[in-house]
C-alpha positions in Angstrom: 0.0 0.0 0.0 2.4 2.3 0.6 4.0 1.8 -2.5 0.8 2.3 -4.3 0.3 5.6 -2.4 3.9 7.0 -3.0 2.8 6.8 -6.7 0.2 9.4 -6.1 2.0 11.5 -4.0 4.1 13.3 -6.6 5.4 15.6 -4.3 6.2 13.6 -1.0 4.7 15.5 1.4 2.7 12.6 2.5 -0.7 13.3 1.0 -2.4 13.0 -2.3 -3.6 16.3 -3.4 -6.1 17.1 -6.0 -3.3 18.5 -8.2 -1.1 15.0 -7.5 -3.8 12.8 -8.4 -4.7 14.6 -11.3 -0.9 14.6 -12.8 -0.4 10.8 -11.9 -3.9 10.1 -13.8 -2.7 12.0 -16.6 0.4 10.2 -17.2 -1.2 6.9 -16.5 -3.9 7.6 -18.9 -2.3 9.5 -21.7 -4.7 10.8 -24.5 -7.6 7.9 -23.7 -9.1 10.9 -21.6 -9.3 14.9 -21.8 -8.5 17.0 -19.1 -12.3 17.3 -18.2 -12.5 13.8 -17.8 -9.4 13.6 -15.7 -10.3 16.0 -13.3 -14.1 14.8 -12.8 -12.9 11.4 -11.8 -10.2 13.3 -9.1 -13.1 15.1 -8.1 -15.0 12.5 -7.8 -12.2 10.4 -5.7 -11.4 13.1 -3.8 -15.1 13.1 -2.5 -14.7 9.5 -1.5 -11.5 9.2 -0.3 -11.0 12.7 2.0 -12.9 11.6 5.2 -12.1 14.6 7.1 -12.7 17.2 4.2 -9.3 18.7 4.8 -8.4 18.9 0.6 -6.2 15.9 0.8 -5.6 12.4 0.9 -3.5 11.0 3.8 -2.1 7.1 3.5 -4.7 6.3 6.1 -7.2 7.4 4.1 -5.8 6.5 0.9 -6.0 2.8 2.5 -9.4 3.2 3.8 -10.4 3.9 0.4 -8.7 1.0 -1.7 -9.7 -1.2 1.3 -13.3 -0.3 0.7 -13.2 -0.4 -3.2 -14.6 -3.4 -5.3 -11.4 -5.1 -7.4 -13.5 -4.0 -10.6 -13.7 -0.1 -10.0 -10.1 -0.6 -8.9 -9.6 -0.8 -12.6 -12.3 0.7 -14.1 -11.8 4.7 -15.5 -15.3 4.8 -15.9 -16.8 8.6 -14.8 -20.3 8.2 -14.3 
């Protein structure tokens, strides 16, 4: 996990911001999504994932998250 979660956290201050989530899922994604798309699914994971609403993910959170994710939205880019 906190492998995974090092990924994310371009900047290693120990939390996934909007901004680092956004950059990772760009780079992992390439041109299979537009920028639009992109940053409704970090808004929409950001939602999710930020339990106590501070604008960030922390690696607690960040495993609270995957722990409570089904294995097929896991790998699913899927907006809606």
């Amino acid at each position: 996990m906190k492998t995974a979660f090092q990924i994310y956290d371009i900047n290693n201050d120990g939390f996934i911001t909007n901004g680092d989530l956004f950059n990772t899922l760009k780079i992992l994604v390439g041109e299979n999504l537009t920028d639009i798309q992109i940053q409704l699914l970090v808004d929409r994971t950001m939602v999710s994932a930020d339990k106590d609403l501070d604008g960030k993910i922390s690696f607690e959170e960040f495993c609270l998250f995957c722990k409570d994710m089904k294995i097929a939205e896991m790998f699913s880019m899927k907006i809606f």
